[in-house]
C-alpha positions as CSV (number, residue, x, y, z in Angstrom):
1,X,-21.7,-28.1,21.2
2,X,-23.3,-28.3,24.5
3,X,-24.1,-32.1,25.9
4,X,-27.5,-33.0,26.9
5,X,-29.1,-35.2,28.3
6,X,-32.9,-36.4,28.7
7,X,-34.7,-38.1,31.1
8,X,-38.3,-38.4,31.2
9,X,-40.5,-38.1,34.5
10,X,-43.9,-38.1,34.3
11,X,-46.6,-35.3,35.0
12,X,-47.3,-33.8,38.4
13,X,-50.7,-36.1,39.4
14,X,-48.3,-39.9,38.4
15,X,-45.3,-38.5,39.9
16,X,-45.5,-39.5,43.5
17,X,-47.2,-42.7,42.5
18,X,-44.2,-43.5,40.0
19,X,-41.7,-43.2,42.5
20,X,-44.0,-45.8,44.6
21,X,-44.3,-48.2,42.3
22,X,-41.3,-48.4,40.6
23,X,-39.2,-46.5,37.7
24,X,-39.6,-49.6,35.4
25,X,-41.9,-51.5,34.1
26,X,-45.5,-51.0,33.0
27,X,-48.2,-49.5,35.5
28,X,-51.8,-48.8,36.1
29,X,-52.9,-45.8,37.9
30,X,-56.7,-45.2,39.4
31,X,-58.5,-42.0,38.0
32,X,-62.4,-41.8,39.4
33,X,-62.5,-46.0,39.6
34,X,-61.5,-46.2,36.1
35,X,-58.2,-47.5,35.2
36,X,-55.9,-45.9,33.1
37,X,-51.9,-47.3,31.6
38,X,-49.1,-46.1,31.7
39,X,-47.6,-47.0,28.0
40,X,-44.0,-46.4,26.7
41,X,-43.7,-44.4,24.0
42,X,-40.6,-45.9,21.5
43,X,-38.3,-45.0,18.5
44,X,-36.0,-47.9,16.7
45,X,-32.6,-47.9,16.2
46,X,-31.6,-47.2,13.0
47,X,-28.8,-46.9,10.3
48,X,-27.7,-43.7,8.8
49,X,-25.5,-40.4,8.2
50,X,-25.1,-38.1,11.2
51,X,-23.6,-34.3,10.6
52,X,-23.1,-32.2,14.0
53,X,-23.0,-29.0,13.4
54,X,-22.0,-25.3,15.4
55,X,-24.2,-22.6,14.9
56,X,-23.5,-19.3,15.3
57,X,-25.0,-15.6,14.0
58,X,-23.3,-12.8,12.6
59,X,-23.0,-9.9,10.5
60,X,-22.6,-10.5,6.3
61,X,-19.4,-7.8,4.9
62,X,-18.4,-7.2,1.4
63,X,-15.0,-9.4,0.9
64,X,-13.5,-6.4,-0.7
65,X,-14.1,-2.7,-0.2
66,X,-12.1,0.6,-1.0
67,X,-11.9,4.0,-0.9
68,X,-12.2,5.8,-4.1
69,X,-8.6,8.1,-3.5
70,X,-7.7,11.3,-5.1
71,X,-4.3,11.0,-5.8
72,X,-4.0,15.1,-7.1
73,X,-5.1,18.2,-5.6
74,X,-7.1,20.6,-7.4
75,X,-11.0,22.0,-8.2
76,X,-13.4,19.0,-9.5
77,X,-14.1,19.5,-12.9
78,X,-16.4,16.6,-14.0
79,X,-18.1,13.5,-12.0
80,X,-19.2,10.4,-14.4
81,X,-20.6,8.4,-12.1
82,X,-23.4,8.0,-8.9
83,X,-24.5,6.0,-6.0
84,X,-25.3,2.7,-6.9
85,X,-23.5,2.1,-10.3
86,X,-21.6,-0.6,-11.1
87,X,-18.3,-0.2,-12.0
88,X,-14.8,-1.4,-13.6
89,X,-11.8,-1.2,-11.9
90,X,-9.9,2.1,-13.5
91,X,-13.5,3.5,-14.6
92,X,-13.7,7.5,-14.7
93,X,-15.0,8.6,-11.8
94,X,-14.1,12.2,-11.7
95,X,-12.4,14.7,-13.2
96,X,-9.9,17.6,-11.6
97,X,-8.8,20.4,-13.3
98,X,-4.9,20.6,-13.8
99,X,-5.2,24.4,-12.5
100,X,-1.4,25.5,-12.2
101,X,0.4,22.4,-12.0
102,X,1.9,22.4,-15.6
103,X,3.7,25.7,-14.1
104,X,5.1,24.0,-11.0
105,X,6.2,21.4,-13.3
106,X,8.3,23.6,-15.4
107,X,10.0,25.6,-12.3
108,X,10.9,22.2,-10.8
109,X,12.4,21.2,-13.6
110,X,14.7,24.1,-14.2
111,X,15.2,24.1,-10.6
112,X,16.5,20.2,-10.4
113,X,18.7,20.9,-13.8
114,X,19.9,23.8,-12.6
115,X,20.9,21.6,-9.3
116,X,22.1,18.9,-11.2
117,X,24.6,21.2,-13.1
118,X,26.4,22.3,-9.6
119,X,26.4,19.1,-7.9
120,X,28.0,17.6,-11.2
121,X,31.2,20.3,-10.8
122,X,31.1,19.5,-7.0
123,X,31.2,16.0,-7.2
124,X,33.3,15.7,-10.6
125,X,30.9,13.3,-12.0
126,X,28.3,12.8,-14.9
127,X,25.1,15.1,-13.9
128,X,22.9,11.8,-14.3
129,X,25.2,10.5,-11.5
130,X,24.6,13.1,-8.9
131,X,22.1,11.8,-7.3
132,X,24.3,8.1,-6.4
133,X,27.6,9.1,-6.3
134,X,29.3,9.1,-2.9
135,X,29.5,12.4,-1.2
136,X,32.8,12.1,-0.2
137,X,34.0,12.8,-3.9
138,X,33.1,16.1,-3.1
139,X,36.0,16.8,-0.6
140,X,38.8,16.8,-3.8
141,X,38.0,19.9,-6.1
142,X,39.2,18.6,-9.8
143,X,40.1,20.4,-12.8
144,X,37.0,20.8,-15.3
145,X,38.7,21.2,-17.7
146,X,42.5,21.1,-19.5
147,X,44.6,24.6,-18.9
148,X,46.9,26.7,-16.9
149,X,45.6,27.1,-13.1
150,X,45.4,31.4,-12.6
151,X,44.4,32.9,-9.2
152,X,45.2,29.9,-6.8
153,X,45.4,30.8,-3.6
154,X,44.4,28.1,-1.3
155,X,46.6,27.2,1.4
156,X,46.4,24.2,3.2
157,X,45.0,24.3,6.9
158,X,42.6,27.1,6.0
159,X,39.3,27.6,5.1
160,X,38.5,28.0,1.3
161,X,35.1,28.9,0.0
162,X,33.8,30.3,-3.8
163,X,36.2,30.5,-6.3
164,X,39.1,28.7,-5.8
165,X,41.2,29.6,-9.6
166,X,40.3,30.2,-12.9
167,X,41.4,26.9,-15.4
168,X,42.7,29.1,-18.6
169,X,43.1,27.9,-22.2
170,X,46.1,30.0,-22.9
171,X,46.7,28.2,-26.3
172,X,44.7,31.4,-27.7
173,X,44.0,35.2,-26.6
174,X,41.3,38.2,-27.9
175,X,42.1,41.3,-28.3
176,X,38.7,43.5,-27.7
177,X,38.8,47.0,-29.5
178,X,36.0,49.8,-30.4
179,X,36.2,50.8,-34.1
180,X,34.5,54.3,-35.0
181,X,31.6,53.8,-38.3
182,X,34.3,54.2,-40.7
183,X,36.8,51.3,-39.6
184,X,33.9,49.1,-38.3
185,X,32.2,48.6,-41.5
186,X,35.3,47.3,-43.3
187,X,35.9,44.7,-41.1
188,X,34.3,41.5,-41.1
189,X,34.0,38.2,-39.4
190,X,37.0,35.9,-40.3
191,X,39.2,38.7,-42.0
192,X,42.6,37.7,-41.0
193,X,44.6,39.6,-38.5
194,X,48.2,40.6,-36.9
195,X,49.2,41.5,-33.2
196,X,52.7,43.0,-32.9
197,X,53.5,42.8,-28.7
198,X,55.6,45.4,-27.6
199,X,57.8,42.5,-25.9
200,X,58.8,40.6,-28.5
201,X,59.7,41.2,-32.0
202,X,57.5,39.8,-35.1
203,X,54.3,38.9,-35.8
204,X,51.2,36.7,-34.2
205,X,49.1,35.8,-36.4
206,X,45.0,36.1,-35.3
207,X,41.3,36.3,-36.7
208,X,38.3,38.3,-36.6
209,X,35.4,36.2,-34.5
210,X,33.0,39.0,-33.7
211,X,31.9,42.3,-35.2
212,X,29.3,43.7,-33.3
213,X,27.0,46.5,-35.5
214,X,25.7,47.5,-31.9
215,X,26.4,50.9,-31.6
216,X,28.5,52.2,-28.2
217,X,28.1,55.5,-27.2
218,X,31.2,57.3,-26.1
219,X,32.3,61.1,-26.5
220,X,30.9,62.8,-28.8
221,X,30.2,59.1,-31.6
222,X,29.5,56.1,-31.6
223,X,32.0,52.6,-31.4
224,X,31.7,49.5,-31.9
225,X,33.2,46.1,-30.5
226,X,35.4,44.0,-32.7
227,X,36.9,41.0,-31.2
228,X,40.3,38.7,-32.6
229,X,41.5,35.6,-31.8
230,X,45.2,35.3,-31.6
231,X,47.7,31.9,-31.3
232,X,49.0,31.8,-28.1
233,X,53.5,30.8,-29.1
234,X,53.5,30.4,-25.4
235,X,54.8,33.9,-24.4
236,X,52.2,36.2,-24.8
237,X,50.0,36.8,-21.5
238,X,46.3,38.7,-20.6
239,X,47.7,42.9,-20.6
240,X,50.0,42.3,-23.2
241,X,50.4,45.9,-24.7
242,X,51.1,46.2,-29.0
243,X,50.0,47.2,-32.7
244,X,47.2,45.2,-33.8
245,X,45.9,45.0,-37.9
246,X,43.3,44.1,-39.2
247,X,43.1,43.3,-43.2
248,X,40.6,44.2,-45.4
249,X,40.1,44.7,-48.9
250,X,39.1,48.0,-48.6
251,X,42.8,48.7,-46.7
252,X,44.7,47.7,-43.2
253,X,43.1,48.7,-40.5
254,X,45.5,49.3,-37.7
255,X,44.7,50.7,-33.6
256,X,47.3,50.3,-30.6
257,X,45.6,47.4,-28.6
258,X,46.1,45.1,-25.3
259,X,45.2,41.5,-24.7
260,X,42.1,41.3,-22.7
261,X,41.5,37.8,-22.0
262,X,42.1,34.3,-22.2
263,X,39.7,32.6,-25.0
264,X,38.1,30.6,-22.9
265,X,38.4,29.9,-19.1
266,X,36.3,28.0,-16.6
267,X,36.3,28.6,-12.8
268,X,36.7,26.3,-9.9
269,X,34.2,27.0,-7.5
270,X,33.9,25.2,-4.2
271,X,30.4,24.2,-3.7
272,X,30.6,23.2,0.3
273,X,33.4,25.9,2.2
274,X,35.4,23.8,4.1
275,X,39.4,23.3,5.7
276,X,41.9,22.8,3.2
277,X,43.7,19.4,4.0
278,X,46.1,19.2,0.7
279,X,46.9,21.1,-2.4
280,X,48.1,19.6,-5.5
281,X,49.0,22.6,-7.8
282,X,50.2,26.1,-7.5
283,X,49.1,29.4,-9.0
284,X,50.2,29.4,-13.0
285,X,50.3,25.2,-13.1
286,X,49.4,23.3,-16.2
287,X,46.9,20.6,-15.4
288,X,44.3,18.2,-17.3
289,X,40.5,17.9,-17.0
290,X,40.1,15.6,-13.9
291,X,43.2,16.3,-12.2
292,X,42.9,17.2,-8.4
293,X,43.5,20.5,-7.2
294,X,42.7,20.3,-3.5
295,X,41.6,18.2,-0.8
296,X,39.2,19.0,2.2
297,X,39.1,17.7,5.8
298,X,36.5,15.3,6.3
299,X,33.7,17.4,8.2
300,X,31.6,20.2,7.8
301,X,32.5,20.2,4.0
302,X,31.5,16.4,4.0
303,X,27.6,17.2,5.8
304,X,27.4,20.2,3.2
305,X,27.9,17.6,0.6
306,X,25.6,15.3,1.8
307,X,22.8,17.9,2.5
308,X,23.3,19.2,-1.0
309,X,22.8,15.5,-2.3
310,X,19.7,15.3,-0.3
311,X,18.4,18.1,-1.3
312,X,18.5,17.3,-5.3
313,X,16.9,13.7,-4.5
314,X,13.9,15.9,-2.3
315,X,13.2,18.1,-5.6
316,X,13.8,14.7,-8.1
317,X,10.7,13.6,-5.4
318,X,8.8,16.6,-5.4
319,X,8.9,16.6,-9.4
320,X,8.1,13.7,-9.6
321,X,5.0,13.8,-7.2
322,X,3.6,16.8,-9.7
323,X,4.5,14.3,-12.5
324,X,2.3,11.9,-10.6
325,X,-0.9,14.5,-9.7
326,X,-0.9,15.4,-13.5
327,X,-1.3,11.6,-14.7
328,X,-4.0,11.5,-11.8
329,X,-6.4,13.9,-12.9
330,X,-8.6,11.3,-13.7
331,X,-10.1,9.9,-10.4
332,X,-10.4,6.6,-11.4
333,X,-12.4,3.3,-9.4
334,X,-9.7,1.2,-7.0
335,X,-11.6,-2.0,-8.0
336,X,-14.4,-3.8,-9.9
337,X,-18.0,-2.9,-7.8
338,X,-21.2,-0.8,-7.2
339,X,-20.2,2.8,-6.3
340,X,-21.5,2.8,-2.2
341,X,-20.9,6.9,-1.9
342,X,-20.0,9.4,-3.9
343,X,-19.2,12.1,-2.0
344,X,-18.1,15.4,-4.6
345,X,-19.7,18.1,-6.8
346,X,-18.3,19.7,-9.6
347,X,-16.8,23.4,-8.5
348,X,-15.6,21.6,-5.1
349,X,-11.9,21.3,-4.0
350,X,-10.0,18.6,-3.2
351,X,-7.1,18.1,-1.6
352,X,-4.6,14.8,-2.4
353,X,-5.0,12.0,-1.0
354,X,-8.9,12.5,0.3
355,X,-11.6,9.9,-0.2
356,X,-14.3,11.0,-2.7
357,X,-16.8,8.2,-2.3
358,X,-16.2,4.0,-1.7
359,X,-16.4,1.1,-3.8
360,X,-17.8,-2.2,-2.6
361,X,-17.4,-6.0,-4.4
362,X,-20.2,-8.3,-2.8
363,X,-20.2,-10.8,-5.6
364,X,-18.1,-12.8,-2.4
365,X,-18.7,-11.8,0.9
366,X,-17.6,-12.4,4.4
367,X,-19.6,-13.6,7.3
368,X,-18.2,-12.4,10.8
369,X,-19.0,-14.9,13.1
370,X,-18.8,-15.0,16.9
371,X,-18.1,-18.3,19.1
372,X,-17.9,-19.6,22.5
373,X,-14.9,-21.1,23.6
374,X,-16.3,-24.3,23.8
375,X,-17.6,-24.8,19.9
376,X,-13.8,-22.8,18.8
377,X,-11.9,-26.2,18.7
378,X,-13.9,-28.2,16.8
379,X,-13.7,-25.5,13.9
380,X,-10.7,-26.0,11.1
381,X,-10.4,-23.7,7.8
382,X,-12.1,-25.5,4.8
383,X,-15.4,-26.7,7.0
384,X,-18.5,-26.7,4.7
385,X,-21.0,-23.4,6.5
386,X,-24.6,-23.1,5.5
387,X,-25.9,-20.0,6.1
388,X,-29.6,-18.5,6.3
389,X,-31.0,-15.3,6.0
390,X,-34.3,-13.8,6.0
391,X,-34.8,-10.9,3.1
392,X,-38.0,-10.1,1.5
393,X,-38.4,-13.6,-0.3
394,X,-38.8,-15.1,3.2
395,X,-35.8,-17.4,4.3
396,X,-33.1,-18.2,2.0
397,X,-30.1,-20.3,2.3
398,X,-26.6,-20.6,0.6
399,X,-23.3,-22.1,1.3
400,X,-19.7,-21.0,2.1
401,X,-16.5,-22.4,3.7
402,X,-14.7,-21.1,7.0
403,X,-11.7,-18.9,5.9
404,X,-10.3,-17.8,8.7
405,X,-10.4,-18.8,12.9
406,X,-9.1,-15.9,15.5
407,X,-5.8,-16.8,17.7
408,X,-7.5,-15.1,21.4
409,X,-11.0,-14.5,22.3
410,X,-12.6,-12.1,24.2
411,X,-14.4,-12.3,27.3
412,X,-17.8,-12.4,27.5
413,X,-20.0,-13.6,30.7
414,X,-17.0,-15.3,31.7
415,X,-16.4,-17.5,28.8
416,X,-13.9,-16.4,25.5
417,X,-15.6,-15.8,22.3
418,X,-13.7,-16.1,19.5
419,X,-14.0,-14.4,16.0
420,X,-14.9,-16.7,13.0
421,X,-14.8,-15.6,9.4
422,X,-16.5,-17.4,6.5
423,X,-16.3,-16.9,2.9
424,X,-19.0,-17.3,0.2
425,X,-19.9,-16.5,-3.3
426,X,-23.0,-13.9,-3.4
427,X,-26.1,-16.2,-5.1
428,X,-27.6,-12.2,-5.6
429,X,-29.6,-11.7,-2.7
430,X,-27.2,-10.4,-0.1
431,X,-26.1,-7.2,0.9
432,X,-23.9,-5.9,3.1
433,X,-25.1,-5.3,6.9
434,X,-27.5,-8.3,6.9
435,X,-27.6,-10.5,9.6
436,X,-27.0,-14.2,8.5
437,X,-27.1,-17.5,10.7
438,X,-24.6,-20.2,9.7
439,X,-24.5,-24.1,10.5
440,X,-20.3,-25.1,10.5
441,X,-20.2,-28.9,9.5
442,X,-17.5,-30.3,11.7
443,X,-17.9,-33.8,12.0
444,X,-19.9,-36.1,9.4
445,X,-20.3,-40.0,9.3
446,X,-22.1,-42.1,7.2
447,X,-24.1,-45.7,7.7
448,X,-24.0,-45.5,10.8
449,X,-26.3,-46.8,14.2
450,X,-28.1,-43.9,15.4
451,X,-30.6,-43.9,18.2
452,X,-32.8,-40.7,19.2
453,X,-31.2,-38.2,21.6
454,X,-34.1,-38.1,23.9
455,X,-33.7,-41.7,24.6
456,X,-30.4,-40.6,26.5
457,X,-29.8,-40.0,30.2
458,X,-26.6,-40.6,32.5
459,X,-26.8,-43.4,34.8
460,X,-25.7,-43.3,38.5
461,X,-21.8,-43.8,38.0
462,X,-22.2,-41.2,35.1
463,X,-22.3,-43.4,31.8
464,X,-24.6,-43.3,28.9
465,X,-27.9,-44.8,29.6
466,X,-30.8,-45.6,27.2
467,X,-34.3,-47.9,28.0
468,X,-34.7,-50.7,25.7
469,X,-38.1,-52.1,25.5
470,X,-38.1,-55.7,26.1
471,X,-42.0,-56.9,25.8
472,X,-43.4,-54.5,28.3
473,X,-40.8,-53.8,30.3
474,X,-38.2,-51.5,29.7
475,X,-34.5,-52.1,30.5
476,X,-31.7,-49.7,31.0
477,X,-28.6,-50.3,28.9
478,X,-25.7,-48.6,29.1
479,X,-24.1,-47.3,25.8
480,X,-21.1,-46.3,23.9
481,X,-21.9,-42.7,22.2
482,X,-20.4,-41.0,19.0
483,X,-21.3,-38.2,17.2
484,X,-24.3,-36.5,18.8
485,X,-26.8,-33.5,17.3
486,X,-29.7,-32.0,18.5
487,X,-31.6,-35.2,17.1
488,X,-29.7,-38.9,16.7
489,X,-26.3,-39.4,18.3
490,X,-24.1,-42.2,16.6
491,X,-24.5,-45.5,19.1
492,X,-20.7,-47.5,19.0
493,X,-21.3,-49.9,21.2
494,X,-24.6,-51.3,23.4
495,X,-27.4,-51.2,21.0
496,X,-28.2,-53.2,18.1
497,X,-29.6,-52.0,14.6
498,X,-34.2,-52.3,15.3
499,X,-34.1,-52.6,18.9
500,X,-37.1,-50.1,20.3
501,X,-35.7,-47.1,22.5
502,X,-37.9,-45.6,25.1
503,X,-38.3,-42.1,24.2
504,X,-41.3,-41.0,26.7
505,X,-44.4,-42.4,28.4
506,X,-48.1,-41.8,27.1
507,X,-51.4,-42.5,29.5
508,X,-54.1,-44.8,27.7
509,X,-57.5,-44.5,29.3
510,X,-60.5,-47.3,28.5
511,X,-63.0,-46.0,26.5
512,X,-61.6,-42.8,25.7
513,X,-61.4,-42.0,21.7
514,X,-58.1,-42.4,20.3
515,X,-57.5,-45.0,22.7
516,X,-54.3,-43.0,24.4
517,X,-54.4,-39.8,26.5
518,X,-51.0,-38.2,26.5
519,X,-48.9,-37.8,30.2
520,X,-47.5,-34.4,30.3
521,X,-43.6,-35.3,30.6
522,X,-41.0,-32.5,31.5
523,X,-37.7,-33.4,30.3
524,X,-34.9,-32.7,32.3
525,X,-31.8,-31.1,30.5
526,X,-28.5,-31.4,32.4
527,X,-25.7,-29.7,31.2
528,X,-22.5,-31.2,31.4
């Protein structure tokens, strides 16, 4: 707040003759050979409360305000709501149509499981692990399962890529053979079987697992696939040449046949190509499921691994951001507050992440104030604000509390002005945008002296000065000043509780009704 200070001097026609005379005391001046005083005009010294105050103007904002987000792309189906509504937080807004996102949901699925299943073989781990498991576990190709190794061919200090070997089960071998109609529809599923091998004498004892009645055409009539399952003694091998027979009740059914496969084998595939750094088996090995195999050099094997890995975690993102659009469908209010804009029309796209419209809560509101550099310091968060506005019900005042003082100012006509924000429940007639003054309480006392401000001047040697009226003359006291507002300042030390302050000077003319004729005074303010 900016000091000031009064003094008094009478009008133009008493000034000259003032100075002549004498500041104090009472005088008479001549006006037509009628005389007319000079009277002082006086205001007591009293006890009280005394609040100073800053003032300040600014603009009155909605505490909270947000966009209403679309969080899914799409064509707008329905809208629920319009301009000026009041709202819940999570209330229907809008509506998007799902278009083809239930599709792309689908193909990223199969895509990630189908992802999942190679990384899983890659990294010899759990397919709910693929996504954390170190990358680095892909450099050792494993066994996936128990068997003899077949095909291996990897040799160390060269590059291997695909299929590494096959992992057989060579516990048990099928024979595949074509029947004609006659033979094929005597045999059935589970009839028992025996494979004589040209190598070794005696019998192997099998079964019947498939009988397919789909036709085969070859020269001249039609076949038909029957496949057996034989015990493996440990001697017999794939190409294995013999007799094979078939019983049925209807009669043996006998063909020359040759082992065709293994009954069940599962390949090793590298996933990343890569240098070979170690091998652990050879070709025709027996191993177990998890055993290692071979061992690449750290490298460009290693960044394939790790650019495999993040590529599964970019689709488990991707599926689950369609995840997300399709439970956002619903555009729904961010918070609790009158729709401000609404800015979409059923048939109209929309892309994710756009704002359809706003939201605004002005049951509490901000006031952004602007101060001088001066008034900044005597501000502190918490200090009671009463602000005033003018609406269509004339002035109107309500209360709030200073929330929030700025750390650096900005110039303005060289002085800093600094950014003040106060916070204040909404009584119901303020909106957004309107301009608001607002009185900060920073200092209060109570039963106090106070003495009237215009009753203040600074001496010669620059200390607080007042008149006191003493009979009819005035005498200047110096005082010891407090608190000070635009009206009383708080007196701690020179004045006494009823002691008569001169505030100004009045002319009183004889014979003149009323008895007193005012003297134009013209205060002087000095800023200090």
């Amino acid at each position: 707040m900016r000091r000031v200070v009064i003094k008094w001097v009478a009008g133009f026609g008493a000034l000259a003759l003032l100075v002549g005379l004498g500041w104090w005391g009472v005088k008479t001046l001549s006006t037509g050979g009628k005389q007319a005083q000079i009277v002082m005009v006086t205001k007591p010294v009293t006890r009280g409360d005394i609040e100073v105050t800053v003032r300040g103007w600014g603009v009155l904002q909605a505490i909270e305000e947000r966009d209403i987000l679309c969080l899914a792309e799409g064509v707008v189906k329905n809208v629920f709501v319009g301009q000026g509504q009041r709202v819940a937080k999570d209330t229907p807004i809008a509506e998007i149509e799902p278009g083809d996102l239930e599709i792309k949901l689908k193909q990223k699925e199969i895509e990630l499981e189908m992802l999942k299943i190679e990384l899983a073989k890659a990294f010899g781990v759990s397919p709910d692990k693929v996504g954390s498991v170190d990358p680095n576990q892909a450099l050792v190709l494993r066994a996936p399962s128990s068997g003899r190794v077949e095909g291996f061919k990897a040799k160390e200090g060269e590059v291997a890529s695909g299929l590494i070997c096959q992992i057989v089960n060579d516990s048990k071998l099928v024979i595949a053979l074509e029947l004609p109609k006659t033979l094929f529809d005597m045999v059935k599923v589970g009839q028992k079987a025996g494979f004589y091998p040209e190598r070794f004498d005696g019998e192997t004892p099998g079964v019947v697992i498939l009988a397919d009645p789909t036709p085969i055409a070859r020269d001249q009539a039609y076949f038909y696939e029957v496949r057996v399952e034989l015990e493996n003694p440990g001697l017999l091998k794939v190409g294995d040449e013999g007799y094979l027979v078939i019983r049925t009740p209807g009669g043996d059914v006998g063909q020359r046949a040759a082992i065709t496969s293994f009954s069940s084998s599962e390949p090793l595939v590298a996933a990343f190509p890569g240098t070979v750094r170690k091998t652990f088996v050879k070709d025709g090995a027996r191993v177990k499921t998890g055993d290692p195999i071979l061992e690449f050099e750290p490298g460009q094997a290693l960044l394939n691994a790790m650019a495999k890995q993040m590529e599964y975690k970019q689709k488990v993102l991707e599926l689950e951001e369609i995840r997300l659009m399709l439970q956002n469908l619903t555009i729904k209010a961010p918070i609790d507050g009158t729709v401000m804009s609404i800015g979409i029309v059923p048939g109209q796209r929309v892309a994710k992440g756009s704002s359809v419209g706003r939201v605004s809560n002005y049951e509490r509101m901000n006031l952004m104030l602007r101060l001088d550099e001066m008034d900044v310091p005597k501000v502190s968060k918490g200090q009671r604000v009463e602000i005033t506005v003018w609406g269509p019900q004339g002035q109107q005042k309500c209360e709030g509390t200073v929330a929030d003082i700025g750390t650096s100012g900005e110039p303005r006509d060289g002085i800093g002005s600094f950014n003040i924000r106060v916070e204040l429940n909404n009584p119901g007639f303020l909106l957004p945008g309107m301009g608001a003054e607002a009185s900060i309480f920073v200092s209060q006392k109570q039963n106090v002296l106070l003495c009237p401000v215009e009753a203040l001047y600074r001496g010669d040697d620059g200390s607080w000065m007042v008149d006191v009226k003493e009979g009819k003359e005035r005498k200047p006291v110096p005082v010891k000043v407090g608190l000070m507002n635009d009206m009383v300042f708080e007196v701690l030390a020179g004045l006494t509780e009823g002691q008569e302050v001169v505030t100004g000077m009045t002319k009183e003319q004889p014979g003149q009704p009323g008895g007193a004729l005012p003297v134009r005074s013209t205060p002087i303010r000095i800023i200090k």
